[in-house]
C-alpha positions as a printed Julia matrix, in Angstrom:
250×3 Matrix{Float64}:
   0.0     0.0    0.0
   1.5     2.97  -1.47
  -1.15    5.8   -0.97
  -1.98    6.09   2.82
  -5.15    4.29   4.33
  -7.31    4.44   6.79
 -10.46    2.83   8.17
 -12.67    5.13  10.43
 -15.47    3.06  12.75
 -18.12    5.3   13.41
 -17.58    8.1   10.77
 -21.11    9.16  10.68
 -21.02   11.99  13.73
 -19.65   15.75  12.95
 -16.59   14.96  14.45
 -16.16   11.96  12.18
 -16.95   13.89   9.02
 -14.51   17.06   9.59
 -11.97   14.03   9.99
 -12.98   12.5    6.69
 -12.77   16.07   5.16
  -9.34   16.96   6.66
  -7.78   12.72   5.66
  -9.2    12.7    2.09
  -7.71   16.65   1.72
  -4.37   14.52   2.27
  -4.99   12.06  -0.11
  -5.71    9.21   2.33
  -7.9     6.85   0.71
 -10.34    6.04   3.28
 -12.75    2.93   4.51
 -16.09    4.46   6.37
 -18.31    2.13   8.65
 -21.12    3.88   9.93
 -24.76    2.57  11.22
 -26.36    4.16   7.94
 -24.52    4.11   4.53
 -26.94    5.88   2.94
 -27.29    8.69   5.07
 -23.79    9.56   4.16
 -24.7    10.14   0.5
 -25.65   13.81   0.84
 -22.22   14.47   2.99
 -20.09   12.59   0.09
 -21.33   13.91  -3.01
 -20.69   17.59  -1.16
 -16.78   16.52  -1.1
 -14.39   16.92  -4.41
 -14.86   14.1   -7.15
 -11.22   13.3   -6.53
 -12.08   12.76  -2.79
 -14.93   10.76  -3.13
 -13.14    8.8   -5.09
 -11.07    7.62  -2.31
 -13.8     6.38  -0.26
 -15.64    3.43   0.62
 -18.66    3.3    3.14
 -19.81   -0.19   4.6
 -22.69   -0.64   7.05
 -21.58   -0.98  10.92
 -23.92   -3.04  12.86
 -22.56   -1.86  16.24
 -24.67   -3.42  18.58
 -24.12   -6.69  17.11
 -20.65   -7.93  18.16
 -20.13  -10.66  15.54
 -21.7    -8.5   12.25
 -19.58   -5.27  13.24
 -16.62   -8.16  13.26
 -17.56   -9.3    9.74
 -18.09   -5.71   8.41
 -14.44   -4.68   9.52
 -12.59   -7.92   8.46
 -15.16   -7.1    4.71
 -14.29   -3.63   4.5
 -10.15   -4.53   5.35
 -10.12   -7.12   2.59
 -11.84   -4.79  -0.31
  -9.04   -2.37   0.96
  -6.33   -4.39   1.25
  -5.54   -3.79   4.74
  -5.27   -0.13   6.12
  -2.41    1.85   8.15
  -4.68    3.19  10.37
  -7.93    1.91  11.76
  -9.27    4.8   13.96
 -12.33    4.06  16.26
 -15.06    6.52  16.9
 -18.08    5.14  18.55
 -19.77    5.66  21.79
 -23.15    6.49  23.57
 -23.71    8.59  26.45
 -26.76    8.93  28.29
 -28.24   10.74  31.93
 -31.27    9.95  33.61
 -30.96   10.48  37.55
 -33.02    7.3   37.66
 -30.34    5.36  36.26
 -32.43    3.21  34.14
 -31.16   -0.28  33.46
 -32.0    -0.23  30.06
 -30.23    3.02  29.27
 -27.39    1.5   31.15
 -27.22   -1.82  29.28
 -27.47    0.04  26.05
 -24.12    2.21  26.84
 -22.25   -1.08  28.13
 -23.31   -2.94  24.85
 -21.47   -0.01  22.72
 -18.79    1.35  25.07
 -17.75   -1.64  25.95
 -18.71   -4.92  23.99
 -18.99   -3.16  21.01
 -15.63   -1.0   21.55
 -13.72   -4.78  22.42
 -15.19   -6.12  19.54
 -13.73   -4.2   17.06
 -10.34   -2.79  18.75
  -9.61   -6.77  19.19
 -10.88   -7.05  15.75
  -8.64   -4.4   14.14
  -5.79   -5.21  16.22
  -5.49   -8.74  15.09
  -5.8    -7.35  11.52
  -2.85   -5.3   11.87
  -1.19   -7.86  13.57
  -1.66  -10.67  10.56
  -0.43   -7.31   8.53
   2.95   -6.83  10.59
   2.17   -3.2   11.55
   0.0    -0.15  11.52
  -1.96    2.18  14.11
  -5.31    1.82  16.5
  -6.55    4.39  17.27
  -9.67    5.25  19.41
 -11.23    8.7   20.48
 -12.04    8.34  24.32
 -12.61   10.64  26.62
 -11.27   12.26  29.87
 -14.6    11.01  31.69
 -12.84    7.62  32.64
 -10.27    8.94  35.04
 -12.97    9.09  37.67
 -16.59    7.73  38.41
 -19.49   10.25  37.09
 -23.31   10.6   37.24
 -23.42    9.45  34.09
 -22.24    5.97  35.83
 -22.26    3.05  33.03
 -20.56    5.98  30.4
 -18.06    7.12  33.1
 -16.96    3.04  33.7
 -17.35    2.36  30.23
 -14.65    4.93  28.83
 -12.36    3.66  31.97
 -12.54    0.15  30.32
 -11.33    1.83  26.72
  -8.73    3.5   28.19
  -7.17   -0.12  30.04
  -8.27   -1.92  27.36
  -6.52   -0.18  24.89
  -3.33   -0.05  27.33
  -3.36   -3.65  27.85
  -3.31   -3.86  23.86
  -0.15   -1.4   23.69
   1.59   -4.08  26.41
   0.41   -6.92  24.2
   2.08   -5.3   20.81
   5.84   -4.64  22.72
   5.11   -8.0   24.07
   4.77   -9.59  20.32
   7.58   -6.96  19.12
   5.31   -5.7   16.5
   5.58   -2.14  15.33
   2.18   -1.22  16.05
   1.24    1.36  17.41
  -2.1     2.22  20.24
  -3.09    5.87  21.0
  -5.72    6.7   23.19
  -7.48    9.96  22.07
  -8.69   11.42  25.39
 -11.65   14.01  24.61
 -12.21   16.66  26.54
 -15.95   16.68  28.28
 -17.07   18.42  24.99
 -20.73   17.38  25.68
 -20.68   19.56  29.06
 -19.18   22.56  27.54
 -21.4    22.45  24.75
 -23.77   22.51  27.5
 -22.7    25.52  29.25
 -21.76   27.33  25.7
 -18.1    28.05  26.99
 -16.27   28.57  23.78
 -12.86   28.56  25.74
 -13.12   24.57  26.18
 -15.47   24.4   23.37
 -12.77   24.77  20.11
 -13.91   24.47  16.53
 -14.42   21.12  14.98
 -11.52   21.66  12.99
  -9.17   22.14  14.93
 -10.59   18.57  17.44
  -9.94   16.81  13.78
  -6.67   18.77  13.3
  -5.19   18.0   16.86
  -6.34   13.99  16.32
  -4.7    13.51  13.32
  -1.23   15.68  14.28
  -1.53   12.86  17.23
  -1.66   10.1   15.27
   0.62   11.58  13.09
   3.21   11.54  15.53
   2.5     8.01  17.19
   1.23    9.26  20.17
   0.58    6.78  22.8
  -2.12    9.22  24.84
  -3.27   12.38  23.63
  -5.49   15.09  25.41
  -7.63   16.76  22.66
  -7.58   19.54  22.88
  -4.28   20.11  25.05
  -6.07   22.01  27.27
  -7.94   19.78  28.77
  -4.36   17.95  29.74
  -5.18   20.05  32.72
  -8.41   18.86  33.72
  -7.61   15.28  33.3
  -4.29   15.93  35.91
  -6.17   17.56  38.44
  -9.06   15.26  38.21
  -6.88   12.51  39.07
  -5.24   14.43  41.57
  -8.83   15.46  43.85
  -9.74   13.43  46.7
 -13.0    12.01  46.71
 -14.43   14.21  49.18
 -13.72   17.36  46.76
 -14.44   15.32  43.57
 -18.05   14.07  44.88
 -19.76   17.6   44.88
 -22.57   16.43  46.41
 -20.8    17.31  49.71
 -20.89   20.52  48.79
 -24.68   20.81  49.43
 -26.28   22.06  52.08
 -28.02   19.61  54.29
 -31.57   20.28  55.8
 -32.73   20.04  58.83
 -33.51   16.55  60.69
């Protein structure tokens, strides 16, 4: 494989598409699998002929473990293998009920889905002799959150994707893990604070100058390096702002 390529699970979100913009603006020919092909038609046919040239899109049955398997291991074979397979799924819900159902649903994704096809694409690249995983996380797994089964579910990416680092030294493979730690974009979206809330271009510009460089962890954007530190660094008491409410009277 001459010309650079690159798979992208879960391309189908705005974050996925200013990537596909930015990769194909390289010349990476590119392998999409998103939930709904066809709603990516529109998006496409607005990109240059040259671009859309360079791309494939395959259906991504993520909820279905053994499907999603057969769509990446289809989708590497038409291509021919890929340097890069970056991952880009996830669900997030909050209900202060803490529904099971909801809960189930973001376990089946985060985690089932996300082992699925990181152990999918890894063993790809492995039968290949190198390349890159990479998967966007997010900065909510340093520490428990309301949002409990999304909280958990992004600390399971990030060891999971540690553990497969560990295994590649271990099988002396050039191949290379890097864990994309999102900032909590979702909460500053929230609270409109445009000074953690950058442009989507320049989230897709700081992903792919990470993977660029082989990064094993990456805070995107750098900023929220910060957050992530002190996070870890907060005792529970101070973390758990619950104690900061007043109590009533007994």
């Amino acid at each position: 494989m001459t010309q650079a390529t690159a798979i992208i699970v879960g391309a189908s979100s705005q974050l996925g598409r200013e990537l596909v913009i930015q990769l194909t603006q390289e010349g990476t020919r590119l392998g999409l699998l998103v939930p709904d092909p066809d709603a990516m038609n529109d998006f496409i046919a607005s990109l240059d002929e040259q671009n859309q040239a360079n791309i494939t899109v395959a259906a991504l049955p993520i909820t279905e473990p053994e499907a999603a398997i057969q769509s990446i291991e289809s989708l590497w074979q038409h291509l021919g293998g890929a340097h890069l397979v970056l991952v880009n799924t996830g669900l997030n819900s909050y209900h202060p009920d803490l529904p099971w159902q909801m809960e189930a649903d973001i376990i089946r994704v985060n985690v089932q889905g996300f082992a699925a096809i990181c152990n999918t694409a890894f063993r790809l690249l492995r039968e290949q002799g190198y390349g890159q995983l990479g998967a966007i996380n997010s900065i909510a797994g340093q520490r428990g959150g309301p949002a409990v089964a999304y909280h958990a579910s992004k600390a399971f990416a990030q060891n999971y994707l540690e553990g497969l680092s560990m295994h590649a030294q271990r099988l002396k493979l050039p191949i290379t893990i890097t864990d994309l730690q999102m900032g909590l974009l979702d909460k500053a979206a929230m609270q409109q604070s445009q000074f953690w809330l950058p442009p989507l271009p320049k989230v897709a510009a700081q992903i792919i100058r990470a993977l660029k460089k082989g990064k094993r962890r990456a805070y995107i954007t750098r900023r929220w390096a910060l957050v992530a530190w002190l996070t870890r660094l907060l005792p529970e008491y101070i973390y758990n702002t619950r104690h900061w409410k007043k109590k009533g009277k007994h």
